[in-house]
C-alpha positions, 0 to 999 in steps of 0.5 A, a space after each residue: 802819264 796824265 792819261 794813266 793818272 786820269 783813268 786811275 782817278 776815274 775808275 768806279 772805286 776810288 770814286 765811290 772811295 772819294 765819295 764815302 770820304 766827303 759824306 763820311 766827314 760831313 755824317 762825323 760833323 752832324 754826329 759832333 753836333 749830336 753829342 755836343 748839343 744832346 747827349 753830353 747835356 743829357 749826361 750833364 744832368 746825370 752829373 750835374 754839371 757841363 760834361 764838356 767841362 769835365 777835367 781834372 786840375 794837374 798842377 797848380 799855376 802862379 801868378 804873372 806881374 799881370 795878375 793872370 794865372 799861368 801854368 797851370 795844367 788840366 786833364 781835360 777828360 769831358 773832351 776826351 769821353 766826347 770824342 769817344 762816345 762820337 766815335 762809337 757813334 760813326 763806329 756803329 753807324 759805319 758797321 751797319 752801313 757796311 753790314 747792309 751794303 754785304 747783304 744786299 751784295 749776297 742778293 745781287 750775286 747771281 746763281 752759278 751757271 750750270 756747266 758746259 757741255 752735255 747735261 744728264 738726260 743727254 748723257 743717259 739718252 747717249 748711253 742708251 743709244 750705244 747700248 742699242 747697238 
C-alpha cells in the first residue's frame, strides 16, 4: 500500500498540482500586499478616507461597568471589496496562465502520421501494373 501511495504521490501531475499550489498561495499573498499597499490607498483617495476602513455601523453598542463600548455591530464592506478586487486579480492572472499554458500546447502537438500502409503513388503504380496485364 506505501509503494501504491509513493507511485501515486510522485506521478508528473499531482506534483506539478502540489507546485501550482505553494506559487499560487504565495502569487495570492504578493497580490494582498498589492491591493492592501496600492490599490486600496489609491481608491481611498477617490474616496477620501481608509478604503479598508470602509463600514457601515448596524447597531448601536452600550456602555459596560468598564466604560468600554460593546455590542456593537459593523458591516465591514471596505474588507469585503479588498477581497473581491484581490480575487479578480488572481482570477485574471490564472486566466491568463491558463490561456498561455493551452497555446503553447497546440504548438507542441505534433502533426498527424500519415496512415499505414500503401500511399497513392504505390496504389496507382499497382493499378497500372495490373492493367499491363
Amino acid at each position: 500500500m506505501l509503494k501504491e501511495f509513493k507511485e501515486f504521490a510522485m506521478k508528473g501531475n499531482l506534483v506539478d498540482i502540489a507546485v501550482g499550489f505553494v506559487m499560487g498561495a504565495a502569487f495570492k499573498e504578493v497580490v494582498t500586499a498589492f491591493t492592501g499597499g496600492i490599490v486600496s490607498p489609491l481608491i481611498g483617495l477617490i474616496f477620501d478616507s481608509d478604503f479598508k476602513a470602509l463600514r457601515h455601523k448596524l447597531k448601536d453598542g452600550e456602555l459596560n461597568d468598564a466604560g468600554e463600548m460593546v455590542g456593537e455591530v459593523w458591516l465591514e464592506y471596505g474588507t469585503f471589496l479588498t477581497n473581491v478586487i484581490d480575487f479578480i486579480i488572481v482570477a485574471f492572472v490564472m486566466f491568463m496562465v491558463v490561456k498561455g499554458v493551452n497555446k503553447m500546447k497546440k504548438k507542441e502537438e505534433p502533426a498527424p502520421e500519415e496512415p499505414a500502409g500503401p500511399s497513392e503513388i504505390d496504389l496507382l503504380m499497382e493499378i497500372r501494373d495490373s492493367l499491363k496485364k
